[in-house]
N, C-alpha and C positions, 0 to 999 in steps of 0.2 A: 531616528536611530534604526528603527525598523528597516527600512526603504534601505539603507545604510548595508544592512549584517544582508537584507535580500540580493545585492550585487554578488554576493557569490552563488547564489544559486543560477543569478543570471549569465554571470561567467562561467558557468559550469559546462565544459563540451557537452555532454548529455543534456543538457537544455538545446540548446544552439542547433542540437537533433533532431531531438523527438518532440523539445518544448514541456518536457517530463523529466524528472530527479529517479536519478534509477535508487532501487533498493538499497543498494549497497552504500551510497553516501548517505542515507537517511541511517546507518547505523554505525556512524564513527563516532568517538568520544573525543576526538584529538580533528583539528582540522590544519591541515598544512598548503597553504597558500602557494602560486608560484609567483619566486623574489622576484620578477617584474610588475607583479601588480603590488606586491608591498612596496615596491619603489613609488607608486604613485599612491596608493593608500597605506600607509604604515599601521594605523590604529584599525585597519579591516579586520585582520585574525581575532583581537582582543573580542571587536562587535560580532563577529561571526559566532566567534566560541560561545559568547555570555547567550547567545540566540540560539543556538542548535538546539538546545532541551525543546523548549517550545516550539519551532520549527518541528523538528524529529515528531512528538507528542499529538501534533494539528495532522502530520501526515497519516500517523496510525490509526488516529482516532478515523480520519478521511476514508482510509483503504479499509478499515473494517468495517467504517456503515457500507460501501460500495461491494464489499465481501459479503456481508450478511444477503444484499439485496439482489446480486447476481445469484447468490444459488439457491434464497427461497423463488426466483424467476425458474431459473431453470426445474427447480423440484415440481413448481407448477404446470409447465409447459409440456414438462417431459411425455407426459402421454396425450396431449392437447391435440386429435387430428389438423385439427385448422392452423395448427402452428409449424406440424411437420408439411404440410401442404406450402404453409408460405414459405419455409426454406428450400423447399425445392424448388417452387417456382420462382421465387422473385431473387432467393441468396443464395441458389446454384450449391445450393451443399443440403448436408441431414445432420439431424441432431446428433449423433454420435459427433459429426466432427463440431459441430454450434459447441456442444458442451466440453470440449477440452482444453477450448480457449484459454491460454494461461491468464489467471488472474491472482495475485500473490493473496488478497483480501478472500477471494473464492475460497482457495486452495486451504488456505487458514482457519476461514468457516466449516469448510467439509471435515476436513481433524477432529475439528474442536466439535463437530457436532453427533462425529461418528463415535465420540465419547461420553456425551451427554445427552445428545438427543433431543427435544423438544426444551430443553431447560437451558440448552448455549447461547439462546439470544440474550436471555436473561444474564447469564453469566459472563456475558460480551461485552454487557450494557451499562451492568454494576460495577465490572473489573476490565475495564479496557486492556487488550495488548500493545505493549509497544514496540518499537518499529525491530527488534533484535527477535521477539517475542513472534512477530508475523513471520520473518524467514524461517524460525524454528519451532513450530508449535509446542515440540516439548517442555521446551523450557518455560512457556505460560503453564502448561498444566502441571507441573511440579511448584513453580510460584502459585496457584491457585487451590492447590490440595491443603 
């Protein structure tokens, strides 16, 4: 069943891409198929739908540990000489540009921590966001107050 509800993510142009689920399907509530593959799987959407929760849920939990670990890296690095030395040498850039890398779990953690401060991992950890919660931080910190 699983394997099943995952054909739409592998049908999904955005796979077929990047090999990555952009943000923005990980935050639908309604999933709309196109009628040539319900002509060949009919019972896809029902599988799809009853999966999203848990799909959506695995992603957020995912981009947030990877959020949490990109920016205590970079909070570390940041004044690291041997770090700014290897980006210039070997990755042809500097940390000002290393650290603006868009990363939607980063960007999520910097919010959330620019709020709480040493106590967001913890509150990261106990109270997960979910994938609506990662594009908008606000909305976790009103669910969380």
């Amino acid at each position: 069943l699983a394997k099943r509800a995952n054909l739409f993510f592998m049908l999904n142009p955005d796979n077929f891409i990047t090999n990555v689920m952009g943000p923005d399907v990980m935050t639908y509530t309604k999933v709309e198929i196109d009628p040539k593959i319900t002509e060949f799987l009919p019972i896809l959407q029902e599988i799809y739908q009853r999966w999203l929760k848990p799909i959506q849920s695995q992603h957020a939990i995912f981009t947030t540990m990877e959020g949490m670990a990109e920016f205590v890296v970079q909070q570390i690095l940041k004044d690291d000489t041997n770090f700014q030395n290897y980006l210039t040498t070997f990755a042809g850039t500097d940390y000002s540009a290393y650290s603006v890398k868009k990363s939607i779990g980063k960007e999520f953690t910097e919010f959330i921590f620019g709020k709480f401060g040493k106590s967001t991992f913890e509150k990261l950890i106990m109270n997960p966001p979910n994938t609506k919660e990662l594009k908008n931080p606000q909305i976790y910190l009103n669910r969380i107050k």
